[in-house]
N, C-alpha and C positions, 0 to 999 in steps of 0.2 A: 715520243714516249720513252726511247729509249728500250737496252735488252734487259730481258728478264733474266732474273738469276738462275741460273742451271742449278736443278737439281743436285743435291750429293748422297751418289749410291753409294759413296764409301761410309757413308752410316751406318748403312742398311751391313755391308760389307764387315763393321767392326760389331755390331749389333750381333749376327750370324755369328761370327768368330769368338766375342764374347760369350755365347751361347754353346758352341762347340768345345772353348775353352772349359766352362762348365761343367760340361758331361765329359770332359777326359779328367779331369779334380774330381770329379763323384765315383767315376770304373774308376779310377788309384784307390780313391777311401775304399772304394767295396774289394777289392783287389787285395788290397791289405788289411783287410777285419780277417780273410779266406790265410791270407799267408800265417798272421800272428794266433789265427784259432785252431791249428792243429800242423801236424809234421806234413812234411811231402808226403804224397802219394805215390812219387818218383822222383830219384835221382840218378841224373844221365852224369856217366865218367867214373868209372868204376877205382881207375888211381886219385884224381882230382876233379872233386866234383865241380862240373864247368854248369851245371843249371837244375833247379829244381820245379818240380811238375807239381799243380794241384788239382786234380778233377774235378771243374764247379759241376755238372751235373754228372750222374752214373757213367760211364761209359755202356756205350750201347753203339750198333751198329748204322746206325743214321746218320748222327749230329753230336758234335762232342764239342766243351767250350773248356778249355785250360787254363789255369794261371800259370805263368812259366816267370821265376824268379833268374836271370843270368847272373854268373858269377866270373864265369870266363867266358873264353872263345869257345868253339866248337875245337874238341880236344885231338881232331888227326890232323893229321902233316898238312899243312897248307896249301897246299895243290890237290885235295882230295875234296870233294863235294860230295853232298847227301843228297837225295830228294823223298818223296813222302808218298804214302801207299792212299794220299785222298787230295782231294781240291782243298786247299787251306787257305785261312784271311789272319792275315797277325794286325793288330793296333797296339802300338807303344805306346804305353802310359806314362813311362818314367826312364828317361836317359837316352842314351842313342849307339849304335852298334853300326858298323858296314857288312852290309851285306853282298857279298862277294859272289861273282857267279863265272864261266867259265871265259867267258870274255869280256870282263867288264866288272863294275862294282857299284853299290849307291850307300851312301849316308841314309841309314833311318833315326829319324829323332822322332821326339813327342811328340805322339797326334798325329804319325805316319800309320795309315792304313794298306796295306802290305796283302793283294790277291794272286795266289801262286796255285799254277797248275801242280798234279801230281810228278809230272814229270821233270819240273825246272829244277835242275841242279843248283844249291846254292851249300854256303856256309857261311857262320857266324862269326863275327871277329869283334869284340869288345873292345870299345879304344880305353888303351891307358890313362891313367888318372895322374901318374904320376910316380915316383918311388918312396917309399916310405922308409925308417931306420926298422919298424918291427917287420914288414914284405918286403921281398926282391921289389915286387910290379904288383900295384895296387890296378885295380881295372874299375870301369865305372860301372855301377849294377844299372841294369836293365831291367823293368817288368813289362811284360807284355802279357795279353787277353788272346787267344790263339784257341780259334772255332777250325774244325776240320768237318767235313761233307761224309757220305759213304767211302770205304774202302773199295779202289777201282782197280787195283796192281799190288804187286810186290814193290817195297822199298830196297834200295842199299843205296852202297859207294860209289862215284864215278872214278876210278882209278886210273892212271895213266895209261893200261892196258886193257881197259874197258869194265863194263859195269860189273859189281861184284854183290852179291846179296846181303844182306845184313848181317843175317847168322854167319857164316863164310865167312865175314870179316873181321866179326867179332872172334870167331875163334881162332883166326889167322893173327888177331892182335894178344887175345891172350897166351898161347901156343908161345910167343914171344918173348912174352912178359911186360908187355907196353902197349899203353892207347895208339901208339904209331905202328906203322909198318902193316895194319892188316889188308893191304893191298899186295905185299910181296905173295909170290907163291911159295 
């Protein structure tokens, strides 16, 4: 009789993916009706804005869901890491970023879903695009979907000298006159 044809789960497999692909093209569309229908609700980099924030629902004390537009990196010295005052999940909708942590790094592109304790140290680092005649360094935008859990801790810097608070850094970087250095004492 001879063998039967094996099955092919990579149908099912591009079927799935097809399907996922979907719903990452529908959060972009919804993601960008939120960007083009009104200004940030936040912008993070007081000299050069490196990202823009937009609250899809109130902010409240539970459950928060963000659109976060990148523009740049994360704007302190690069050996400096943040981490977050809540359990956070990022999904990238559009482009890709390395995220950088203290020993080690990963490539996020589209349709990375991204679960980070409140305490993992990381930063963002926007890959180049390339150089332009009107920019020095064109960078490639990023949008991400960025749900946070309850507030469990204080946020700040991991600085060479150990963790620094956020206010304290921030004042320690304007005190200066620059988004760097709010790690020096």
């Amino acid at each position: 009789m001879g063998c039967q044809e094996p099955t092919r789960p990579r149908l099912r497999y591009r079927t799935s993916r097809h399907v996922l692909g979907y719903i990452e093209m529908s959060l972009l569309t919804w993601a960008n009706r939120i960007i083009n229908s009104r200004d940030p609700d936040f912008v993070l980099g007081e000299y050069h804005t490196c990202s823009e924030r937009w609250h899809v629902l109130p902010r409240n004390n539970l459950f928060n869901i963000y659109v976060h537009r990148w523009l740049d990196s994360d704007p302190d010295e690069s050996h400096v890491f943040h981490d977050h005052p809540y359990a956070n999940i990022t999904i990238v909708l559009k482009g890709m970023y390395w995220e950088r942590f203290k020993y080690g790094h990963r490539l996020r592109r589209t349709g990375a879903v991204i679960v980070r304790r409140p305490s993992t140290a990381h930063r963002i680092e926007l890959i180049d695009a390339g150089v332009s005649a009107k920019y020095e360094n064109v960078k490639i935008q990023v949008i991400t979907l960025f749900m946070t859990g309850p507030r469990v801790r204080s946020w700040g810097f991991h600085c060479p000298k150990g963790w620094v608070y956020w206010k304290t850094y921030l004042a320690n970087a304007k005190h200066r006159g620059t988004p760097h250095r709010g790690c020096e004492e």
